[in-house]
TIBALUM-413201 format. One record per residue (C-alpha): x, y negated, z. Coordinates in steps of 0.25 Angstrom, whole numbers. Example, Ala and Ser with C-alpha at 12.3 -4.5 7.8 and 13.67 -1.06 7.14 Angstrom:
TIBALUM-413201
[site [49; 18; 31]]
[site [55; 4; 29]]
end
This chain:
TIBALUM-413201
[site [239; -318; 454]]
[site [232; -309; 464]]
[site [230; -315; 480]]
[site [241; -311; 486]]
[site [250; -315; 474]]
[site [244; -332; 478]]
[site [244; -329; 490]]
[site [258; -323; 492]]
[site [263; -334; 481]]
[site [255; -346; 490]]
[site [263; -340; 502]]
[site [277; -340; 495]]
[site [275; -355; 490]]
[site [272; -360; 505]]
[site [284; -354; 509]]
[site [292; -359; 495]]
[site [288; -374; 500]]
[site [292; -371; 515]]
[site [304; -364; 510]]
[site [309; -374; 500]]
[site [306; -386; 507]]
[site [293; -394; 505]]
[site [280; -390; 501]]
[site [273; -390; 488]]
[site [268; -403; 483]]
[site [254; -404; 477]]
[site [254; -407; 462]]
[site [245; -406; 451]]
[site [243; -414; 437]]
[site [255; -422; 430]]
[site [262; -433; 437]]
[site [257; -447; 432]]
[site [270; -451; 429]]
[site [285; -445; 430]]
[site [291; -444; 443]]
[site [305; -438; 441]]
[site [314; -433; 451]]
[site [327; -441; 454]]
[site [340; -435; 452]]
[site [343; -437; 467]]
[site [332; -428; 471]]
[site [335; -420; 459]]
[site [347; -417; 466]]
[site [340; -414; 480]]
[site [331; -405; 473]]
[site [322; -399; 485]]
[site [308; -393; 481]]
[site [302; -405; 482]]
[site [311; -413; 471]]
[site [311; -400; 463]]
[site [296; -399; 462]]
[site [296; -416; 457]]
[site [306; -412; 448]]
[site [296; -402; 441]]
[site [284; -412; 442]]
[site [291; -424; 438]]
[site [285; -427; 422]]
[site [273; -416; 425]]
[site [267; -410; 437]]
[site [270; -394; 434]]
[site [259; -384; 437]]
[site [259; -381; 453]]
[site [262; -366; 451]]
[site [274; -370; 442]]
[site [279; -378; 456]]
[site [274; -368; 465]]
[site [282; -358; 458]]
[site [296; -368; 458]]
[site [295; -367; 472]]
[site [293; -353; 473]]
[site [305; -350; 466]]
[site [314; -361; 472]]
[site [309; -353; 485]]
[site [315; -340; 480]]
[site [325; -346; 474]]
[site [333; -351; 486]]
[site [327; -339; 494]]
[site [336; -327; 498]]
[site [333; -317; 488]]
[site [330; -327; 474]]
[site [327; -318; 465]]
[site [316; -308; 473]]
[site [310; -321; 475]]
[site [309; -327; 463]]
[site [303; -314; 459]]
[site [292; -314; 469]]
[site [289; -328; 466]]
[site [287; -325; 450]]
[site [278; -315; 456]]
[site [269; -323; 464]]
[site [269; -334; 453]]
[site [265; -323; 441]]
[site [280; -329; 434]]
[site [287; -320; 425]]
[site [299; -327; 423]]
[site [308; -339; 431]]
[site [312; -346; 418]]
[site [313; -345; 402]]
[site [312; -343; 393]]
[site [326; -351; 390]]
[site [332; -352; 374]]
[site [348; -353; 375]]
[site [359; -348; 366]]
[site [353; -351; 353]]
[site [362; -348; 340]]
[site [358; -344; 326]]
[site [354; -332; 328]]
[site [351; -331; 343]]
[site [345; -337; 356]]
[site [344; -333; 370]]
[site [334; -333; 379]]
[site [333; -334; 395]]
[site [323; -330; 404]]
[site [322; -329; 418]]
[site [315; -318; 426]]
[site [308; -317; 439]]
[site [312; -302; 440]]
[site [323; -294; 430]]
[site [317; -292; 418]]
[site [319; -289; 402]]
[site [312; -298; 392]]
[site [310; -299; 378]]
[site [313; -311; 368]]
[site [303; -311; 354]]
[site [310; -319; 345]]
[site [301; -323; 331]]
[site [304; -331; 320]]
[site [294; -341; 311]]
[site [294; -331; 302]]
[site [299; -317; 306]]
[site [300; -305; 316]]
[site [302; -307; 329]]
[site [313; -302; 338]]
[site [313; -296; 350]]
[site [325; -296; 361]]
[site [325; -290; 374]]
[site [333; -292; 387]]
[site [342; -283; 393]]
[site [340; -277; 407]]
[site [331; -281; 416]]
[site [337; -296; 422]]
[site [330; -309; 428]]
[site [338; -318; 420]]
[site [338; -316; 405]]
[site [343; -322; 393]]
[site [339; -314; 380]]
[site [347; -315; 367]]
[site [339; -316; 354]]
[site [349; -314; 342]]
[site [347; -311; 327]]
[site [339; -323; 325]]
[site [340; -332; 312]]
[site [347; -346; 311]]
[site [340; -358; 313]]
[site [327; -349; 315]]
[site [315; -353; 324]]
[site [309; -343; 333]]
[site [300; -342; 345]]
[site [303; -332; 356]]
[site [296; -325; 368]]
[site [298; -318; 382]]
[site [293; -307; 388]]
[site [296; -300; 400]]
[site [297; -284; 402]]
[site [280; -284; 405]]
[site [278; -291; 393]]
[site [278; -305; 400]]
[site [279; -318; 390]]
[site [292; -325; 397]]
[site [289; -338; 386]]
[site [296; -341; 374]]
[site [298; -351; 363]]
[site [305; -356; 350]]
[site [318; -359; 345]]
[site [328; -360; 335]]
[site [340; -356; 332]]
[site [353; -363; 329]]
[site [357; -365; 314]]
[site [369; -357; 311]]
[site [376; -368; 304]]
[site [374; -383; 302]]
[site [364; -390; 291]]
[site [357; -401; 288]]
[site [346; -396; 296]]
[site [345; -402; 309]]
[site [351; -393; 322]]
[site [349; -399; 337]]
[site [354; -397; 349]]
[site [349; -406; 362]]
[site [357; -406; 374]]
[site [356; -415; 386]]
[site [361; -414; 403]]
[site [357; -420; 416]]
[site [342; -413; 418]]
[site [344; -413; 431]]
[site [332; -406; 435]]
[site [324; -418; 434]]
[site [323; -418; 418]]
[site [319; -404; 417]]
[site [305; -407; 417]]
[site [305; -419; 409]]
[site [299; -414; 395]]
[site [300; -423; 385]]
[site [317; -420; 383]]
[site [315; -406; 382]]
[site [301; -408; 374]]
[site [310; -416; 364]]
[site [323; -406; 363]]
[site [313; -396; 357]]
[site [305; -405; 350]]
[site [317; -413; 343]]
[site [322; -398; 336]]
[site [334; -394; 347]]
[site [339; -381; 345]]
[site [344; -380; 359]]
[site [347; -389; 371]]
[site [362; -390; 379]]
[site [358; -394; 394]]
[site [372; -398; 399]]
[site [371; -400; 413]]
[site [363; -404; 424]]
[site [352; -395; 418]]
[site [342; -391; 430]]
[site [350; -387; 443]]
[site [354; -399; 453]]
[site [364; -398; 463]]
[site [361; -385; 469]]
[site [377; -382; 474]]
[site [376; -368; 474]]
[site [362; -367; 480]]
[site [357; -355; 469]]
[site [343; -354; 474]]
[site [341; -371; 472]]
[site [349; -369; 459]]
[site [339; -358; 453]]
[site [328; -366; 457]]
[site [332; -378; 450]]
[site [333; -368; 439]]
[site [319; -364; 441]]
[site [314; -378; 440]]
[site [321; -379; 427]]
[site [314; -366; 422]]
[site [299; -371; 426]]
[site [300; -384; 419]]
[site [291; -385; 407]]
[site [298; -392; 399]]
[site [312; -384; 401]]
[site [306; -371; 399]]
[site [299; -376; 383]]
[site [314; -383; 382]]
[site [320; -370; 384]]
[site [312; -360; 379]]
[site [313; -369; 365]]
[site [327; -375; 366]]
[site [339; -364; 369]]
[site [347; -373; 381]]
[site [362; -371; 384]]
[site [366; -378; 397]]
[site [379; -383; 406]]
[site [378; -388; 419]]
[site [385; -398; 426]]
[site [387; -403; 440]]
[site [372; -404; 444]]
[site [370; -390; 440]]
[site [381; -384; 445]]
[site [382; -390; 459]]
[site [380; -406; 462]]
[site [384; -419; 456]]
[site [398; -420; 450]]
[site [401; -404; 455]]
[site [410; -395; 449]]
[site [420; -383; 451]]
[site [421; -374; 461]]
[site [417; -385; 473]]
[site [413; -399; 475]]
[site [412; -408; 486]]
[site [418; -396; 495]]
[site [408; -387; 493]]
[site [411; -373; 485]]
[site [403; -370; 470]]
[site [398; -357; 468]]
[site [404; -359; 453]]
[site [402; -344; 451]]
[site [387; -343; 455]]
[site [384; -356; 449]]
[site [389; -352; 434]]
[site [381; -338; 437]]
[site [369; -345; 439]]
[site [368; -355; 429]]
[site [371; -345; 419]]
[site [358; -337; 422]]
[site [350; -349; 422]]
[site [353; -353; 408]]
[site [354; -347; 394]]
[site [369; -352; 390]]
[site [377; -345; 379]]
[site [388; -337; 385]]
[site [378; -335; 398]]
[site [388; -322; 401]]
[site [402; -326; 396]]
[site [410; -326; 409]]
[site [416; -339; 409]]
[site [420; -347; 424]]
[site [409; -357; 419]]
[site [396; -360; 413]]
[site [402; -366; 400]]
[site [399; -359; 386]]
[site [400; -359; 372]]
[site [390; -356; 361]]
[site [387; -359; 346]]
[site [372; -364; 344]]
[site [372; -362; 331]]
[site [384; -372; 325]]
[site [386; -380; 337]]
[site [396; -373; 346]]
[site [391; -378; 362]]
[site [402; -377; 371]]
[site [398; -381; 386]]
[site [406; -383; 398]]
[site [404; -381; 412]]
[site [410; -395; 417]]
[site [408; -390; 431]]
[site [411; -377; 437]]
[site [424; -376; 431]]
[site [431; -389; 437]]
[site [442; -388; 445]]
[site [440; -397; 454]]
[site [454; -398; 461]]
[site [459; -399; 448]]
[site [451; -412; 444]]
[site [459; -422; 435]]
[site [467; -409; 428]]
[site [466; -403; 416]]
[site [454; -392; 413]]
[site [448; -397; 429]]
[site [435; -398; 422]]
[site [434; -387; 412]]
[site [443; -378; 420]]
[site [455; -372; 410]]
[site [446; -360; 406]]
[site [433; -367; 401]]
[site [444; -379; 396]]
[site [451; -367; 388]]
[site [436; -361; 382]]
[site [433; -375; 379]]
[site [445; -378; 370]]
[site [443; -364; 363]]
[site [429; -366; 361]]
[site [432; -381; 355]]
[site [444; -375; 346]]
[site [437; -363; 342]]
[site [423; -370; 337]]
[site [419; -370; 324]]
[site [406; -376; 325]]
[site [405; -388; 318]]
[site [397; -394; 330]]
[site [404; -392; 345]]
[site [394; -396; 357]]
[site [404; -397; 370]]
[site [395; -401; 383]]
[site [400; -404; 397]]
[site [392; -406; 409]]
[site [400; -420; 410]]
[site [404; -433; 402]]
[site [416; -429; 392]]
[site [419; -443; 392]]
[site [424; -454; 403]]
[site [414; -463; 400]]
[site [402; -463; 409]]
[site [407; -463; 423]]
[site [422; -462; 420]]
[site [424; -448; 417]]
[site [416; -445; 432]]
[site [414; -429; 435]]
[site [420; -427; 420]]
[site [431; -422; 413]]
[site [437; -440; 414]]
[site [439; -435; 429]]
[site [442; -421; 428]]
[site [451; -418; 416]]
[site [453; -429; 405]]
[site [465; -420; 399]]
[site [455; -407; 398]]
[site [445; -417; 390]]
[site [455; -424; 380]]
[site [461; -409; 376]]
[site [446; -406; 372]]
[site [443; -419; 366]]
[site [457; -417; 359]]
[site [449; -402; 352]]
[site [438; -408; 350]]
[site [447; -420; 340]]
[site [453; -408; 334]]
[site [442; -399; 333]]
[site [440; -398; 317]]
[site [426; -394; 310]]
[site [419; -396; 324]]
[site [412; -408; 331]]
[site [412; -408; 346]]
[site [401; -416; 353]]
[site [404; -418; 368]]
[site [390; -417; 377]]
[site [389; -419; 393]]
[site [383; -426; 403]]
[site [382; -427; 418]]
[site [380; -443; 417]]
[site [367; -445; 415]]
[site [363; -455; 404]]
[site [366; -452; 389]]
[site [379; -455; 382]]
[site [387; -453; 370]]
[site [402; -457; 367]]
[site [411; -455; 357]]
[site [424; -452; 363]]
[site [436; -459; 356]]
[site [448; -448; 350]]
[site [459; -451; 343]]
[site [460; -453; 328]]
[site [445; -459; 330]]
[site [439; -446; 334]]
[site [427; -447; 343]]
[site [420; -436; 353]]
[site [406; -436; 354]]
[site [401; -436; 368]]
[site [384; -434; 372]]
[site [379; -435; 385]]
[site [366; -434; 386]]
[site [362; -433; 402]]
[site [349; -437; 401]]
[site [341; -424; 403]]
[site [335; -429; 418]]
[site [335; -443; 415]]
[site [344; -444; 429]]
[site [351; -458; 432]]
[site [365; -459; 430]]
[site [378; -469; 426]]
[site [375; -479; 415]]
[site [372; -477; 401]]
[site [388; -481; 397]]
[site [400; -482; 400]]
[site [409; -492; 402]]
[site [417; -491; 390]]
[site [407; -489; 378]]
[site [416; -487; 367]]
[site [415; -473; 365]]
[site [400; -473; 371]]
[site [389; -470; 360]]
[site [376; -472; 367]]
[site [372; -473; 382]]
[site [357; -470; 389]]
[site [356; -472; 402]]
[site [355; -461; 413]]
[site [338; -459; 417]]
[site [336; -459; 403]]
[site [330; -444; 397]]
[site [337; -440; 384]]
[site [343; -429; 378]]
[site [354; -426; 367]]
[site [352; -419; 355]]
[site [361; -416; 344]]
[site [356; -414; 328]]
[site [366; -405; 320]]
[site [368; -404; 304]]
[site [378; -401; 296]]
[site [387; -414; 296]]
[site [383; -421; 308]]
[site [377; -422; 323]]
[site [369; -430; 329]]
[site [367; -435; 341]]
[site [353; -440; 348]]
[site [349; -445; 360]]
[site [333; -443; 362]]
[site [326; -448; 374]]
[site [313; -441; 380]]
[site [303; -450; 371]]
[site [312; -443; 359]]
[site [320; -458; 357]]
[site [333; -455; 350]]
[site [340; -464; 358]]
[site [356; -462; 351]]
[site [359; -455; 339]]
[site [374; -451; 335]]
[site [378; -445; 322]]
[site [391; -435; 324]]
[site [398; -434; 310]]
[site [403; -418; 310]]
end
């Protein structure tokens, strides 16, 4: 960096602090103990809390703070993007975020990248043993997501970025789904409820590779927090997602699929098309989070965020629990769901053939914890019991039901007739956030409880003839484990 360069970039971080509100604190070396951020200030998050969030498990490097605070700065300046350009410039960064896997299947993945300026990249795909592929971008564009296809089953490959100059963006390793169930071991981890303050907490993370996880569901509360429709605050909070350590080795390893749910999409216990009198940007709020993650059916237009996707033989269907309530319609019949994501729902559950079926909601399927609060118990009980009714009928396929927004870890099995039962995992544990108690009052139907501030993910080990279920904490405990009988 030449001297005007340090000195234009010493200028612009003054005026980031000013701008932003406070100045930089003085840091330097690791903390001698944890010091995380509570989820009260978590939900404030001004530059001050946003900047202990990053620091709370290892003091990141003062450029890497420096830099946060640059682009918050552009960020909810008048012209974003020119500034967040001019920033990458001044810091000597090539890109804003990424590489991130999603979309995995047996012969494909995709790869996200974000970009200081519109760009093309390339992604080198190599086997173990083998010739590499290469696949290229199309036009010029900040935010890309690069399909790589033509790749074998149940394959491992490594991958790298580069820009149009040449530039390494990063990369990794990955493997892709099985096309069909063996008695060979396939894994899917999911969890929700990071809440910013997890995202840089390693040893989850560090464990979903470890442990073999072909991919990772994030299903709500991920990394934005009650932004309303403040889009420069919510692409910052993005930002701080991208400059974590351990998110970008999770997600350069592990293809993510994620939801959101109230947290993410405006504040607590929000939904539809206003709440509390104030009027949701729906529109602007689907369009954004769309660019900011690397979901399967990223450009189907759909009045919501929710897809469908096959990750090799478990069919993933995930709702948006939020932004298609009709509010003035709470009590009724598809209030929740709305009737056009009720009606894909019911023709994705029919129409499955997969032996496994993954079906995540941001909040509880069951009435259990809280009574049914900001669920389907208080919005549409008769929408639930004719999906639970496909799911008894359902032939030749297993449905597991996965949620969360109470923090805490739970599992139920939800009484049917003819002694059926309805798995049900929620696993909101990703931030470690307080929340109600570890059961419920009746217990009957309840499999297991942890109570909320705990740290755990779920994960989920196919084979031929059965699931199972684990719990594992962050020293790698299993604290639960459920076998599912196909």
């Amino acid at each position: 960096m030449n001297e005007y360069s340090r000195l234009k970039r010493q200028q612009f971080l003054v005026l980031a602090a000013t701008t932003v509100g406070g100045a930089l604190a003085a840091r330097g070396g690791n903390p001698s103990e944890p010091a995380p951020v509570s989820l009260k200030d978590a939900h404030k998050g001004t530059l001050e809390i946003d900047l202990k969030i990053m620091n709370q498990y290892e003091t990141q490097p003062q450029a890497v703070q420096d830099f946060y605070t640059a682009c918050r700065t552009a960020l909810t300046g008048s012209k974003p993007e020119d500034a967040l350009a001019g920033v990458c410039r001044l810091f000597g960064h090539s890109k804003l975020g990424g590489p991130m896997l999603g979309d995995l299947t047996p012969t494909s993945v995709a790869v996200w990248v974000h970009l200081p300026m519109p760009d093309s990249v390339e992604v080198k795909v190599t086997p173990q043993s083998g010739a590499s592929k290469t696949f290229a971008s199309g036009k010029p564009e900040r935010i890309l997501i690069v399909r790589c296809e033509g790749l074998s089953s149940d394959t491992a490959y490594t991958y790298q970025v580069t820009n149009s100059k040449g530039k390494n963006l990063g990369g990794g390793r990955f493997v892709t789904a099985p096309a069909t169930l063996s008695e060979k071991p396939f894994k899917i981890a999911f969890g929700t409820c990071f809440h910013k303050v997890g995202l840089y907490r390693p040893e989850l993370m560090n464990l979903i590779q470890e442990r073999g996880n072909r991919a990772m569901l994030v299903l709500g509360d991920c990394a934005v927090d009650d932004r309303k429709n403040d889009f420069g605050l919510i692409n910052a909070d993005y930002q701080l997602r991208n400059l974590s350590p351990s998110w970008q080795q999770l997600t350069a390893n592990v293809p993510v699929y994620a939801a959101w749910d109230d947290h993410d999409y405006w504040h607590d216990d929000s939904g539809g098309t206003s709440t509390r009198g104030q009027a949701i940007d729906v529109d602007g709020l689907r369009k954004n989070w769309k660019t900011q993650w690397n979901n399967p059916d990223r450009n189907v237009e759909r009045k919501g965020i929710y897809f469908q996707t096959q990750v090799g033989p478990v069919h993933v269907i995930a709702l948006d629990t939020r932004s298609c309530r009709v509010n003035e319609e709470r009590g009724q019949l598809n209030s929740f769901l709305g009737e056009e994501q009720m009606a894909w729902l019911k023709q994705q559950i029919k129409e499955s053939t997969s032996p496994y079926i993954l079906l995540s909601g941001g909040t509880m399927w069951s009435d259990y914890i809280s009574n049914g609060k900001d669920s389907w118990g208080t919005w549409d009980t008769e929408g639930r019991e004719e999906i639970f009714q496909l799911i008894d009928a359902k032939q030749g396929s297993k449905v597991i039901l996965l949620c969360g927004d109470r923090h805490g870890a739970r599992g139920f099995a939800i009484p049917r007739p003819e002694g059926k039962k309805i798995y049900e995992f929620e696993v909101a544990t990703l931030g470690g956030v307080p929340g109600p108690g570890a059961f419920g009052e009746d217990r009957t139907a309840q499999l297991f409880g942890l109570k909320s501030r705990s740290w755990a993910f779920g994960e989920i080990t196919f084979t031929a003839d059965q699931a199972v279920f684990r719990l594992i904490n962050e020293n790698g405990q299993e604290l639960e484990t459920i076998t599912i009988q196909n």
